[in-house]
LOVEX-527137 format. One line per 5 residues: number of its first residue (from 1); for each residue x, y, z of N, C-alpha, C. Coordinates in steps of 0.1 Angstrom, whole numbers. Example, Ala and Ser with C-alpha at 12.3 -4.5 7.8 and 13.67 -1.06 7.14 Angstrom:
# residues 2
1> 132 -57 78 123 -45 78 132 -33 78; 128 -22 71 137 -11 71 129 0 79 $
//
This chain:
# residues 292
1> 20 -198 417 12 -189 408 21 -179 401; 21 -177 388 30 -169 378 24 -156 381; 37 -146 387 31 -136 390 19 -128 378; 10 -118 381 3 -115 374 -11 -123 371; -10 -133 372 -24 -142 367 -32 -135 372 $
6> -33 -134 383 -44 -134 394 -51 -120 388; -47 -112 379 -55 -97 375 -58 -101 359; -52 -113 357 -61 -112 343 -73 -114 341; -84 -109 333 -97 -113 333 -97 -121 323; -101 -133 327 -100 -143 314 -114 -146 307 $
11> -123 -139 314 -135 -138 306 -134 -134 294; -125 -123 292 -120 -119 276 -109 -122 266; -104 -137 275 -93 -144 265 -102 -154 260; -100 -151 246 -116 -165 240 -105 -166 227; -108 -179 221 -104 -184 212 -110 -176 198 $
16> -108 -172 191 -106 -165 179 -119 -174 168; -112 -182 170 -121 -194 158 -137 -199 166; -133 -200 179 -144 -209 185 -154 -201 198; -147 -190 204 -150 -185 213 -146 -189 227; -142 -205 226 -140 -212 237 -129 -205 247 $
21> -130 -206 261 -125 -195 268 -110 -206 269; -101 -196 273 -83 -204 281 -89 -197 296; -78 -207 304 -78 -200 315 -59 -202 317; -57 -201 331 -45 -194 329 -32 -207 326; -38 -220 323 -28 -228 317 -22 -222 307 $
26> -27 -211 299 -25 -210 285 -8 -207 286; -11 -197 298 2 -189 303 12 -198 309; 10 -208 319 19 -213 325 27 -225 317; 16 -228 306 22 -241 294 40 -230 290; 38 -217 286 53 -210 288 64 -219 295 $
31> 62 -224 306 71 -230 312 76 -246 308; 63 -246 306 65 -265 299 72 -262 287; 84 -269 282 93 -274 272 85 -281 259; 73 -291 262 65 -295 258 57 -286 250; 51 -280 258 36 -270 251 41 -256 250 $
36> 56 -249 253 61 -235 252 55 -227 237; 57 -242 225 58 -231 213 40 -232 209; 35 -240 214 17 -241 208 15 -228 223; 17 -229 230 16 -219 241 15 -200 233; 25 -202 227 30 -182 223 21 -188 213 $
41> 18 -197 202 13 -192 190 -2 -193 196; -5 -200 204 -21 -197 215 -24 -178 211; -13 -176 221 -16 -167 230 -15 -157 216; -8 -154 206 -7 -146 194 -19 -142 192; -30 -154 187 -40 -155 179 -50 -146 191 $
46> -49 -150 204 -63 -149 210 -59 -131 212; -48 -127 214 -44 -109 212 -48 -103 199; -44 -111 191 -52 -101 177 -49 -108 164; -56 -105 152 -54 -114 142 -59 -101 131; -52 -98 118 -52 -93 112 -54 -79 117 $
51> -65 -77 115 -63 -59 116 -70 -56 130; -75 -67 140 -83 -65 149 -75 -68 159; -71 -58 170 -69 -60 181 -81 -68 192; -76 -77 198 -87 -83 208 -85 -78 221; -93 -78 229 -96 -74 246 -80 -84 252 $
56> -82 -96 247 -69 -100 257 -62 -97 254; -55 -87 241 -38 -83 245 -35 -71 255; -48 -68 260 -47 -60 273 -38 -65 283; -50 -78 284 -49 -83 296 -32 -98 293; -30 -97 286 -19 -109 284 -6 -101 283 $
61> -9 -92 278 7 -87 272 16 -88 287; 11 -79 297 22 -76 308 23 -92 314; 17 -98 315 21 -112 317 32 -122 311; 29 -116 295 39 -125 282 53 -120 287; 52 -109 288 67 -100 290 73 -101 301 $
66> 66 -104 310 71 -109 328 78 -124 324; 72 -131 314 78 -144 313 87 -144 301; 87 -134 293 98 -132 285 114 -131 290; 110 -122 305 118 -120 309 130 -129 317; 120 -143 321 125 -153 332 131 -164 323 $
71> 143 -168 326 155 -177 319 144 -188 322; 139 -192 329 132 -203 330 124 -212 315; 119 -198 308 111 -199 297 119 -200 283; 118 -219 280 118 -221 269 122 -216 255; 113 -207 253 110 -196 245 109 -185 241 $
76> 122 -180 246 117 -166 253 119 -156 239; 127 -156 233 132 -148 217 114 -153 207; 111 -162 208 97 -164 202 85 -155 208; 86 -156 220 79 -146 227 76 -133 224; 91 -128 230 91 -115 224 87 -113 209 $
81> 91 -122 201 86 -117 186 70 -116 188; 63 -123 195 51 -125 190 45 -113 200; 50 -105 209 49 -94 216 49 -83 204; 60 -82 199 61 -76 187 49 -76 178; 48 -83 173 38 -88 161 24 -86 169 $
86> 22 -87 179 4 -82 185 8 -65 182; 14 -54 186 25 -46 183 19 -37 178; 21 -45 165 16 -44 152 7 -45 148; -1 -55 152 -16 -57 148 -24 -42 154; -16 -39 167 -23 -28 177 -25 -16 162 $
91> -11 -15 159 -10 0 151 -15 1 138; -19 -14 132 -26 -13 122 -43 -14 124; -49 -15 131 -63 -16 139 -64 0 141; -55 6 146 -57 20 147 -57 27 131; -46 27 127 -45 28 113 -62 32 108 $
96> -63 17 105 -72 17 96 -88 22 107; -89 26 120 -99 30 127 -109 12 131; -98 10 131 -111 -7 141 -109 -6 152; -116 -7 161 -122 -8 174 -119 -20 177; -113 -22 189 -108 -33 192 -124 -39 200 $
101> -121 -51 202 -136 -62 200 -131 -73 204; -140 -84 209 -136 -98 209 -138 -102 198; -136 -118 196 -135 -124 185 -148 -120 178; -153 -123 165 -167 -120 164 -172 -132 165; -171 -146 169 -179 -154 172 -181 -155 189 $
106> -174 -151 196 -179 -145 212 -193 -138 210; -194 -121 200 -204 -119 195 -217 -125 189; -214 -134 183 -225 -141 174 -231 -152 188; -221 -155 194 -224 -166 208 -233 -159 217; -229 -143 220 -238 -144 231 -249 -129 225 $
111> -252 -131 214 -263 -124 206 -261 -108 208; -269 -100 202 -271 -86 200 -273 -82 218; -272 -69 215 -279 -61 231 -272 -62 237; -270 -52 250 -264 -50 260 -259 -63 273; -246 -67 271 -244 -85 278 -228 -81 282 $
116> -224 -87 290 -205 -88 291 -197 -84 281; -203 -94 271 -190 -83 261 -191 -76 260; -203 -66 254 -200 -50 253 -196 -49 260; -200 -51 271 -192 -42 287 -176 -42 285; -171 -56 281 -157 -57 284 -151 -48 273 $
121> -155 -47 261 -154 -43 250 -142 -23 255; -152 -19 258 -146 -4 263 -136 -1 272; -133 -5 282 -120 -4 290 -106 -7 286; -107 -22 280 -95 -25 274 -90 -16 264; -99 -10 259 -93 -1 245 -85 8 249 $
126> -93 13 263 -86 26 269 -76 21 275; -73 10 276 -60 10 288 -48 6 277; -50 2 265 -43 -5 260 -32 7 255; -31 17 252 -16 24 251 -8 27 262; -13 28 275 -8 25 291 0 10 291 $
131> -10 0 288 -4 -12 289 9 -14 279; 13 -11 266 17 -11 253 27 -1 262; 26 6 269 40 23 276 46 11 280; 42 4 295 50 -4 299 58 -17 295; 50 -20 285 54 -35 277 69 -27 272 $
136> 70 -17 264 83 -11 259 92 -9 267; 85 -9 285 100 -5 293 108 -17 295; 95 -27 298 103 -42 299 114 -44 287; 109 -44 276 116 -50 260 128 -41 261; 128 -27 265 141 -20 266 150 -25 277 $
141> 150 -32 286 155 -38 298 162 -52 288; 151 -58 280 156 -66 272 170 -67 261; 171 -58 260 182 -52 251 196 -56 258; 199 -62 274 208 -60 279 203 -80 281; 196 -88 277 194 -99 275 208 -103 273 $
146> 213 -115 278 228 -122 274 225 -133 265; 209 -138 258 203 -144 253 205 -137 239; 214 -138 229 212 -130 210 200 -132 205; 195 -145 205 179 -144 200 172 -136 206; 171 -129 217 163 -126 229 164 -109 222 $
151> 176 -104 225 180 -94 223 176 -90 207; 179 -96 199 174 -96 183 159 -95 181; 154 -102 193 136 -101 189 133 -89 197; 137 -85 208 134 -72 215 138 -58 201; 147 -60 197 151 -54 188 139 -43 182 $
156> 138 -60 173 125 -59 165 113 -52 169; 111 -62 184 95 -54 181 95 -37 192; 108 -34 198 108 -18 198 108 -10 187; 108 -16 172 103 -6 161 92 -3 160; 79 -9 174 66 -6 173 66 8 182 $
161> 74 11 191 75 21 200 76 37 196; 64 34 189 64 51 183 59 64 189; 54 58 201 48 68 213 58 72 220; 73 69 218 86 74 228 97 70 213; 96 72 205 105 69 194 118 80 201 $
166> 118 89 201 129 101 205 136 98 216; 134 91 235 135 83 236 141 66 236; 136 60 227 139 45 223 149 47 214; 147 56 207 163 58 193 175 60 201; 173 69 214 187 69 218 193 60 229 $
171> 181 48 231 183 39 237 194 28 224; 188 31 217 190 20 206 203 25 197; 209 32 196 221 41 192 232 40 202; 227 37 217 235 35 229 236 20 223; 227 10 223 228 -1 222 240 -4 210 $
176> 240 -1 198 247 1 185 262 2 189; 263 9 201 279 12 200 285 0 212; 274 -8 218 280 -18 224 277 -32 220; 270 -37 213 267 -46 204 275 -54 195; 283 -67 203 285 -69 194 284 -83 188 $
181> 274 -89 187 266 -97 176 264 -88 168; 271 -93 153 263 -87 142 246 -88 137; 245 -94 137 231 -99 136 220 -88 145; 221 -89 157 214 -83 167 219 -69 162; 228 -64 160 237 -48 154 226 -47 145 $
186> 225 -52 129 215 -53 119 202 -49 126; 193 -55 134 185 -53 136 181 -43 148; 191 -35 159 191 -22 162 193 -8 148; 198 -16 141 200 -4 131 187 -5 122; 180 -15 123 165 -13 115 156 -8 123 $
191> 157 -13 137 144 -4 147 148 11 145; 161 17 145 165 30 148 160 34 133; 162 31 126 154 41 111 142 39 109; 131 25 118 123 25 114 114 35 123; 120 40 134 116 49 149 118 66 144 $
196> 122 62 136 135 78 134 121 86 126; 111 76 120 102 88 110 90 92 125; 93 90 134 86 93 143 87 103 151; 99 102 153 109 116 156 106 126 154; 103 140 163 99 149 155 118 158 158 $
201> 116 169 149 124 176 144 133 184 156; 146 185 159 154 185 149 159 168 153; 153 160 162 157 146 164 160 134 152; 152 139 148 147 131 132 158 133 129; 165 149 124 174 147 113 190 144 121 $
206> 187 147 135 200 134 140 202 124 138; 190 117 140 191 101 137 195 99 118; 190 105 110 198 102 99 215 109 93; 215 116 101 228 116 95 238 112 109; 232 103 124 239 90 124 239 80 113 $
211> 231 80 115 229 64 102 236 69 89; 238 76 84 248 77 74 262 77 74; 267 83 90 277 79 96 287 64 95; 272 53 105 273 44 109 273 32 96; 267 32 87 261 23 75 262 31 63 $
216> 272 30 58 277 38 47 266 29 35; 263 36 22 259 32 11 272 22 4; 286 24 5 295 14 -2 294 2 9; 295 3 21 289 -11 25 282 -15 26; 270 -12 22 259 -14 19 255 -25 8 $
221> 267 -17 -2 267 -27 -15 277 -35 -15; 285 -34 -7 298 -48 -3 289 -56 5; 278 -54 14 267 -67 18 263 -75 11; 260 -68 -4 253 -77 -16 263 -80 -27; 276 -82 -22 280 -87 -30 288 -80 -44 $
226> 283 -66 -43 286 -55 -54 299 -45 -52; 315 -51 -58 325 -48 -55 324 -32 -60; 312 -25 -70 319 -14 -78 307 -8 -74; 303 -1 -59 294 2 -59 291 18 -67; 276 20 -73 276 35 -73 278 45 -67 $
231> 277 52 -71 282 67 -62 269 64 -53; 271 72 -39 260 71 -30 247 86 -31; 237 80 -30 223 92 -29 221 92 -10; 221 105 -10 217 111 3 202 101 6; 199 106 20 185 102 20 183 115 16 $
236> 163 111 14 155 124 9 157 134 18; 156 132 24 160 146 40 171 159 31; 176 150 28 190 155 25 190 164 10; 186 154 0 184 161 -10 179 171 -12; 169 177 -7 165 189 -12 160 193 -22 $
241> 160 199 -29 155 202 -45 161 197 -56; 172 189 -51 184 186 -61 178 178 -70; 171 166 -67 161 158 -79 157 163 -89; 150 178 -79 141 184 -92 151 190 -98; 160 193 -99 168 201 -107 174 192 -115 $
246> 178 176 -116 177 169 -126 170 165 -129; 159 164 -127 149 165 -137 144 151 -138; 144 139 -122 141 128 -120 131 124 -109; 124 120 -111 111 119 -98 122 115 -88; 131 106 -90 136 96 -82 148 106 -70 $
251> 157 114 -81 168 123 -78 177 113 -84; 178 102 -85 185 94 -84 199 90 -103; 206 99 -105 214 94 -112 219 79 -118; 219 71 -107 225 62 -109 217 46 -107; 217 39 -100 216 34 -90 215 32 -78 $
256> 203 35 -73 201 41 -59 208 29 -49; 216 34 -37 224 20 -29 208 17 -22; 207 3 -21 192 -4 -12 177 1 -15; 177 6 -26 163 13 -29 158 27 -24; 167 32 -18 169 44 -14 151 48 -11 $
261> 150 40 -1 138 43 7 137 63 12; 125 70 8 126 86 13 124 82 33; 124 74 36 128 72 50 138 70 58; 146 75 67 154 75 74 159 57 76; 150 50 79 156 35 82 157 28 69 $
266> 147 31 56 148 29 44 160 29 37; 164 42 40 177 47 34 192 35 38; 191 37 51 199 27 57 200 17 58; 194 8 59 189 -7 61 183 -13 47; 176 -4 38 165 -15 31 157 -13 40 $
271> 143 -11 38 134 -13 48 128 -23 49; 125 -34 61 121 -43 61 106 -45 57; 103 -55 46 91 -59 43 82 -61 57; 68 -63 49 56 -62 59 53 -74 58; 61 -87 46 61 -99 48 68 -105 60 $
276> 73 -95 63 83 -99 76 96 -103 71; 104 -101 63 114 -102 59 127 -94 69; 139 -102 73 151 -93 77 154 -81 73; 164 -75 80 163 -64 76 173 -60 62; 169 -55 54 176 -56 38 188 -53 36 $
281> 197 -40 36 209 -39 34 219 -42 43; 211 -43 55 220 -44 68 230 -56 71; 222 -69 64 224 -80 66 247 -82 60; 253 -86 75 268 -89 76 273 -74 79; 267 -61 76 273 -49 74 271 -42 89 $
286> 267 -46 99 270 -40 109 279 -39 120; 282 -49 119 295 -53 127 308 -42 120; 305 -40 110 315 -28 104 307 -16 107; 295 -13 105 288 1 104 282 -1 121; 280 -7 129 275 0 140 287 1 149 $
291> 295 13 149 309 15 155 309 26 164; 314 25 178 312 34 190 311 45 184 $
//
């Protein structure tokens, strides 16, 4: 038995499209070679889909991450992404105020009025930022992964960790100065700016004037190829009234290096799209900018 099973309630892991329930094959297919990658993209869907958190990423997450953790699993850098990416679905459900719910054809199945679902409906909501604490302590344990995919995707989805951002930055700053895959570098230096607007003060404005340190704006534009780069723009933190005193919404004289995002990770990196795109300026430039 994979540790954990045995506390999942699987009454509330239902299929999204059909309602049809999994039981705990869903999880142990993880181990099969065979069924590893229809296994994570399973388990993605039935945690949450667009803006709706579902009841099972309660109950699945601490399980996915127990198996993220074991060399045994196939897939483990896919995993973790897709840990990540429920993450996300969590913060944008909040965002926009949706209540997490089962699928709505679970609903439609077992009609109006007081039945199991509603029941199930309420606890998981509440437990889910408890569960979401500890999923982050695992993925920080992850960071020390001898797996680069592994460690690249932990990366990643610690830029959802905004309930300990102050915390996780200086986890990830430590990580920065031992790092060395570039690649995996790049993507510690995108969680750390994208954590950094979380940060409350004066932590915040440490993390950006590391990252100005670490990821200069001229290599920034030696990443893209741009031998004459412009003079560099502070982040907005920095500027101060200076914009307004030229007389430019932007501040920006020149050519801003990477789009000169007014955010801390923006400034640095390019901020990564919500298409899910890599991280933008970072890309070859860290192995030079994340330096003990």
């Amino acid at each position: 038995m994979v540790a954990g099973l045995d506390a999942v309630n699987w009454s509330v892991v239902l299929n999204a499209g059909t309602a049809a329930g999994y039981g705990p094959r869903l999880v142990t297919d993880l181990w099969r070679a065979e069924a590893a990658e229809a296994a994570v993209r399973t388990l993605r869907r039935v945690c949450g889909v667009g803006e709706y958190l579902y009841p099972a990423a309660v109950e699945l997450l601490p399980v996915m991450t127990l198996a993220a953790a074991d060399p045994a699993v196939p897939v483990r850098a896919l995993l973790v992404e897709s840990i990540g990416e429920i993450a996300a679905t969590a913060a944008r459900a909040e965002a926009l105020g949706r209540p997490m719910r089962l699928p709505a054809m679970a609903s439609l199945r077992t009609g109006p009025g007081p039945s199991a679902v509603s029941q199930v409906r309420r606890a998981p909501a509440a437990s889910w930022p408890s569960v979401w604490d500890r999923v982050v302590t695992d993925l920080c344990a992850l960071l020390d992964d001898p797996v680069q995919p592994v460690r690249r995707s932990a990366a990643v989805a610690l830029a959802q960790a905004t309930g300990r951002a102050e915390e996780v930055t200086r986890l990830l700053q430590s990580r920065c100065s031992t790092e060395h895959d570039p690649v995996v570098a790049e993507h510690l230096l995108a969680a750390l700016g994208e954590l950094a607007t979380y940060a409350a003060e004066p932590r915040r404005q440490e993390i950006v004037t590391w990252l100005q340190a670490h990821l200069t704006p001229g290599e920034a534009a030696l990443a893209h190829g741009d031998p004459h780069p412009s003079p560099p723009e502070p982040p907005s933190d920095l500027r101060g009234s200076a914009s307004e005193s030229r007389g430019s919404p932007s501040g920006s004289g020149g050519r801003a290096p990477c789009g000169s995002s007014p955010e801390p990770g923006g400034w640095a990196l390019g901020r990564r799209r919500a298409a899910g795109g890599s991280g933008g300026c970072g890309a070859g430039v860290a192995a030079r900018g994340a330096r003990p």
